[in-house]
Residue frames as a rotation matrix with the C-alpha (Angstrom) as fourth column:
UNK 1
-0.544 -0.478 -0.689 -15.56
0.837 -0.366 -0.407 -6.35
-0.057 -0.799 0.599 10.32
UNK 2
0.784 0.429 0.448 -18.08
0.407 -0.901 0.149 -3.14
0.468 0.065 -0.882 10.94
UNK 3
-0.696 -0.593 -0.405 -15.60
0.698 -0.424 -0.578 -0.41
0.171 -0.684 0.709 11.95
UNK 4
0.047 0.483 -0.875 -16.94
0.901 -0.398 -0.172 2.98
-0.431 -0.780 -0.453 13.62
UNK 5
0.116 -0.234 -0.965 -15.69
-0.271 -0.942 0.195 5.16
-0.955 0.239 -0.173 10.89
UNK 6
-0.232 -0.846 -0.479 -15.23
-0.766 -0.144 0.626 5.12
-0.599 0.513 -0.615 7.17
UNK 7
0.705 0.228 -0.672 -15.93
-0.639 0.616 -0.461 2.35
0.308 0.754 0.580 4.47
UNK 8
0.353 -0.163 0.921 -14.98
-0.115 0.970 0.216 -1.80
-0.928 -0.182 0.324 5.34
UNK 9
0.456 -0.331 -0.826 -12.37
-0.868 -0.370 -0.331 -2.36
-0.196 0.868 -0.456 2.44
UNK 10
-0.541 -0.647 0.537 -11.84
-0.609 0.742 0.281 -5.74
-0.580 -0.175 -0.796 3.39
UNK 11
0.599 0.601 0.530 -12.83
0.395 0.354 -0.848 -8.09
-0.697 0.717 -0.025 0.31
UNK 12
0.949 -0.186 -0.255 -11.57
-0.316 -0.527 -0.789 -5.45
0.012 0.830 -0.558 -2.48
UNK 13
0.228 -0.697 0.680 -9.41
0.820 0.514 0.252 -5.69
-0.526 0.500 0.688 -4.77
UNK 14
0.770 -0.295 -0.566 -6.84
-0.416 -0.904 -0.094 -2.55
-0.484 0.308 -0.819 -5.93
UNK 15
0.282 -0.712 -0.643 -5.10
-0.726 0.280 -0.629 -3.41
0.628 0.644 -0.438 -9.33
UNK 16
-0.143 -0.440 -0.886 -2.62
0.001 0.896 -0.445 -6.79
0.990 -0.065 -0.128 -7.40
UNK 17
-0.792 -0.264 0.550 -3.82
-0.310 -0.603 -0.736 -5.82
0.526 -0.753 0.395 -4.20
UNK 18
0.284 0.928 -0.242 -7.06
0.195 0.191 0.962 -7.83
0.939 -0.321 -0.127 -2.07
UNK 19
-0.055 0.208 0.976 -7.67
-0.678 -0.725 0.116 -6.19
0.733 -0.656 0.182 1.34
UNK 20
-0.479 -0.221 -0.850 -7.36
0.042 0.961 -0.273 -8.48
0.877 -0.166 -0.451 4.04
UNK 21
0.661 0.443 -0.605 -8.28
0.749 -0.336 0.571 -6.93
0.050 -0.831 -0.554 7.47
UNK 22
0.945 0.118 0.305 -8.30
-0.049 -0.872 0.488 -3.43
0.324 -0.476 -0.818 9.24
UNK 23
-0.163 -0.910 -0.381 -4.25
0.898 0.023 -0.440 -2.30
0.409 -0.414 0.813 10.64
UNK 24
0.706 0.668 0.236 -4.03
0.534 -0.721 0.442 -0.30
0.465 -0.185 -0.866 13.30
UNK 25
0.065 -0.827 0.558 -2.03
0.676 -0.375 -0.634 2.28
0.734 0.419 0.535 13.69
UNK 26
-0.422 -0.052 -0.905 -0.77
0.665 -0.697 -0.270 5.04
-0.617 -0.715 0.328 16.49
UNK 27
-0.904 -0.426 -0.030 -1.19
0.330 -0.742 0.583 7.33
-0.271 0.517 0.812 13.64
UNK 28
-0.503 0.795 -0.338 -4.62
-0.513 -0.590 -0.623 9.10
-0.695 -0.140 0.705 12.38
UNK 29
-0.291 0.245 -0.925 -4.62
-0.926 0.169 0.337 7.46
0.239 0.955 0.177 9.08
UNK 30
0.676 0.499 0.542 -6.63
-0.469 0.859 -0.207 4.18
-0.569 -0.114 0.814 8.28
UNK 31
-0.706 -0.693 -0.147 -4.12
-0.660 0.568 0.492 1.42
-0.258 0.444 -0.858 7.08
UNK 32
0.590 0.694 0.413 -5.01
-0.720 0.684 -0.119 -1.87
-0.365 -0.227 0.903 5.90
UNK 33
-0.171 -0.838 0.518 -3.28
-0.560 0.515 0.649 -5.31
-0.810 -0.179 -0.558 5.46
UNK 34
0.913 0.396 -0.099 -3.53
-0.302 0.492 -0.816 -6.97
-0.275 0.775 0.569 2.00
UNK 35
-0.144 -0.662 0.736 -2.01
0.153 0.720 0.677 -9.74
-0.978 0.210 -0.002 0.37
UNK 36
-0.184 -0.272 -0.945 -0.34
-0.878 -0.387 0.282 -9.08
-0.442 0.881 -0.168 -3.11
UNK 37
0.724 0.297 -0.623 -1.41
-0.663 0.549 -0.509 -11.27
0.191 0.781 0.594 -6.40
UNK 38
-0.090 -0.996 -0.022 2.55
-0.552 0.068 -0.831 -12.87
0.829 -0.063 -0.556 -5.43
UNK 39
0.680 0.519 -0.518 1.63
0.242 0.508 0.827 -13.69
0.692 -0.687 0.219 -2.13
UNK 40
-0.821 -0.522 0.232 3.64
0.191 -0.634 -0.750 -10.55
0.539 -0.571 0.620 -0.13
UNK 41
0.394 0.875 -0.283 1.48
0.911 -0.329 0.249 -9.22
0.125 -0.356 -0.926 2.51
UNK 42
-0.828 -0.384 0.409 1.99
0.239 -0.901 -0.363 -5.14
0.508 -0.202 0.837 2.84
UNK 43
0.048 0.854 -0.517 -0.04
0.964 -0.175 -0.199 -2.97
-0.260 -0.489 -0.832 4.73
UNK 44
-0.614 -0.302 0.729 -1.35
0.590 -0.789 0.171 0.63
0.524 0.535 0.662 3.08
UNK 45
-0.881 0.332 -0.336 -2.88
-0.064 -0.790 -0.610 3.84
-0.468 -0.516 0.717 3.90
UNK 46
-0.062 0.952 -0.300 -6.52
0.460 -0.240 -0.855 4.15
-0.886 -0.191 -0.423 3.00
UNK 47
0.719 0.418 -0.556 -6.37
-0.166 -0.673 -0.721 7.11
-0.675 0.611 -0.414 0.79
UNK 48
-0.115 -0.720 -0.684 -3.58
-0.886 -0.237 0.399 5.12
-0.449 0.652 -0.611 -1.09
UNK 49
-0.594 0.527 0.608 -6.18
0.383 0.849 -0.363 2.27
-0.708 0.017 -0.706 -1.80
UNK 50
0.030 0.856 -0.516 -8.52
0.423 -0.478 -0.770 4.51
-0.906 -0.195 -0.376 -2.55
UNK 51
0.606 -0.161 -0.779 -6.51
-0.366 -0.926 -0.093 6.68
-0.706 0.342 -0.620 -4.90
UNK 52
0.940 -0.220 0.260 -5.04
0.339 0.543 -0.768 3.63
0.027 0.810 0.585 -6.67
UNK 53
0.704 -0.709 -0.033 -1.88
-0.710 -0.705 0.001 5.35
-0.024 0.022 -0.999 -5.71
UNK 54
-0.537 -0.696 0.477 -0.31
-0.780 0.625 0.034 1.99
-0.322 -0.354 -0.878 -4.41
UNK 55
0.577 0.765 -0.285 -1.53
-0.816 0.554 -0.164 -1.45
0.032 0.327 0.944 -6.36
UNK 56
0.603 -0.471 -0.644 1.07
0.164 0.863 -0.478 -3.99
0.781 0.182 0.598 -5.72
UNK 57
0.943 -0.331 -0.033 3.48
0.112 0.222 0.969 -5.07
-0.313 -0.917 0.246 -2.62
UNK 58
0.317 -0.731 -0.604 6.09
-0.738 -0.590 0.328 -3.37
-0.596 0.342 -0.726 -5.01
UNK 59
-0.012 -0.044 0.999 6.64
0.442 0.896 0.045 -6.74
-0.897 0.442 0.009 -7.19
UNK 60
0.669 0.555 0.494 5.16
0.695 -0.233 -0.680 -4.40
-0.262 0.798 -0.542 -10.28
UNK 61
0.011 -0.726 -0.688 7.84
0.533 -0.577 0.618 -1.81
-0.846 -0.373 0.381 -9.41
UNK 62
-0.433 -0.486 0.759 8.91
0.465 0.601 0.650 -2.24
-0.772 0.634 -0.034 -13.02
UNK 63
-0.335 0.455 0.825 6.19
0.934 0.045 0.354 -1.60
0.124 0.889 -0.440 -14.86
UNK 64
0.790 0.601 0.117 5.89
0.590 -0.799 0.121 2.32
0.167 -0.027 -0.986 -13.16
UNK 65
0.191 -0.660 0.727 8.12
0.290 -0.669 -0.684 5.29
0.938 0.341 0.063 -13.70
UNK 66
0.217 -0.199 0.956 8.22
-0.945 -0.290 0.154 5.69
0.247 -0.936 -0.251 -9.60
UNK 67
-0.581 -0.047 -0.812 9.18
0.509 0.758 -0.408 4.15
0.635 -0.651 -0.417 -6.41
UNK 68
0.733 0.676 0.079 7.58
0.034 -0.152 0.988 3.81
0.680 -0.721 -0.135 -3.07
UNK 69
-0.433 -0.588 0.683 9.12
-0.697 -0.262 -0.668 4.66
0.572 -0.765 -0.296 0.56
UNK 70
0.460 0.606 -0.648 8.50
0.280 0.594 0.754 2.51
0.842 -0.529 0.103 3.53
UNK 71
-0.314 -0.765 0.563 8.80
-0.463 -0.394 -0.794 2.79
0.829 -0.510 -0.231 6.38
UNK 72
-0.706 0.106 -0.700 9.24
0.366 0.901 -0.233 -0.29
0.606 -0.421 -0.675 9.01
UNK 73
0.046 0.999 -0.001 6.68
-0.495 0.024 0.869 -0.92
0.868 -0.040 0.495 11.08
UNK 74
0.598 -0.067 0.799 7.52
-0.643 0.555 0.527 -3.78
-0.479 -0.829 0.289 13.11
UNK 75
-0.443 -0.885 0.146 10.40
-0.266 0.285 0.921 -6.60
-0.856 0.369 -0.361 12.17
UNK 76
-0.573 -0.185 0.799 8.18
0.425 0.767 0.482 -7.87
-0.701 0.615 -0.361 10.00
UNK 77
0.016 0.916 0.400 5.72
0.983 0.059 -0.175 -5.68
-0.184 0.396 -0.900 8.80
UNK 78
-0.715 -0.698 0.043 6.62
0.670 -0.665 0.330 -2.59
-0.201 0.264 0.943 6.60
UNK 79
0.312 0.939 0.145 3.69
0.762 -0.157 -0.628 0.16
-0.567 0.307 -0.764 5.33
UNK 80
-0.179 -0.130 0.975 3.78
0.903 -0.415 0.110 2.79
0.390 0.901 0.192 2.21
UNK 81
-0.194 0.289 -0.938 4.27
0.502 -0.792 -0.348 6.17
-0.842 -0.539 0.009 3.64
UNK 82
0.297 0.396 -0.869 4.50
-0.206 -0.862 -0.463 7.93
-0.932 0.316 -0.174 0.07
UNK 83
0.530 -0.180 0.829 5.37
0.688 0.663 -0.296 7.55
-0.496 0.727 0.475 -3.49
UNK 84
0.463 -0.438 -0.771 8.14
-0.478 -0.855 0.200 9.80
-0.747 0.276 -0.605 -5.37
UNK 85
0.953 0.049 -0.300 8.56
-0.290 -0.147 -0.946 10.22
-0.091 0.988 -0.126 -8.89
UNK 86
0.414 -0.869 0.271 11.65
0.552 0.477 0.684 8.33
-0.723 -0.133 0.678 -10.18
UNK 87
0.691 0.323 -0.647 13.54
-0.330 -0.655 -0.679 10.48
-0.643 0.683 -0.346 -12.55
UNK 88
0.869 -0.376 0.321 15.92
0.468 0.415 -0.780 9.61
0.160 0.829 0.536 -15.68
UNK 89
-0.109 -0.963 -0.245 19.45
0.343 -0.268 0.901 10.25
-0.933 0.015 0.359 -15.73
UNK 90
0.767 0.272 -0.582 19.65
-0.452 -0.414 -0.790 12.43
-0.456 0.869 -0.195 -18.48
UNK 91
0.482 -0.551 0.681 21.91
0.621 0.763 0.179 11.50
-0.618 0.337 0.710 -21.14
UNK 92
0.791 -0.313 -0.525 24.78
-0.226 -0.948 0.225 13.96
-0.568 -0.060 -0.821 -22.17
């Protein structure tokens, strides 16, 4: 796909993440649709590809001291808006 802006991220691979094709969006940001190591498909932001921020269709959850937000898309089709630090119940 040749887009008109930006770097063609279809192909790559981000930590359980491979890039499928270009999502477009009302919104400014560049999205993109990739299919998790699992076989989820999600769709992310660019600069959370980029930034390694997001590497898994949330399957990995587990293995990171945060969570991710979503926020629906369409019935089926959901995209990472942001990621926020999970914190510990202390223990008293």
């Amino acid at each position: 796909m040749s887009l008109s802006y930006g770097k063609d991220y279809t192909g790559l691979k981000f930590g359980h993440l491979t890039v499928t094709s270009f999502f477009p969006t009302e919104e400014t940001k560049g999205s993109w649709k990739c299919k998790c190591d699992c076989g989820n498909e999600v769709v992310v932001y660019t600069n959370d590809l980029s930034s390694r921020r997001i590497e898994s269709c949330g399957c990995r959850l587990k293995d990171y001291p945060y969570t991710y937000r979503t926020v629906k898309m369409s019935e089926n089709t959901y995209i990472y808006s942001d990621i926020v630090y999970k914190k510990e119940k202390s223990t008293v």
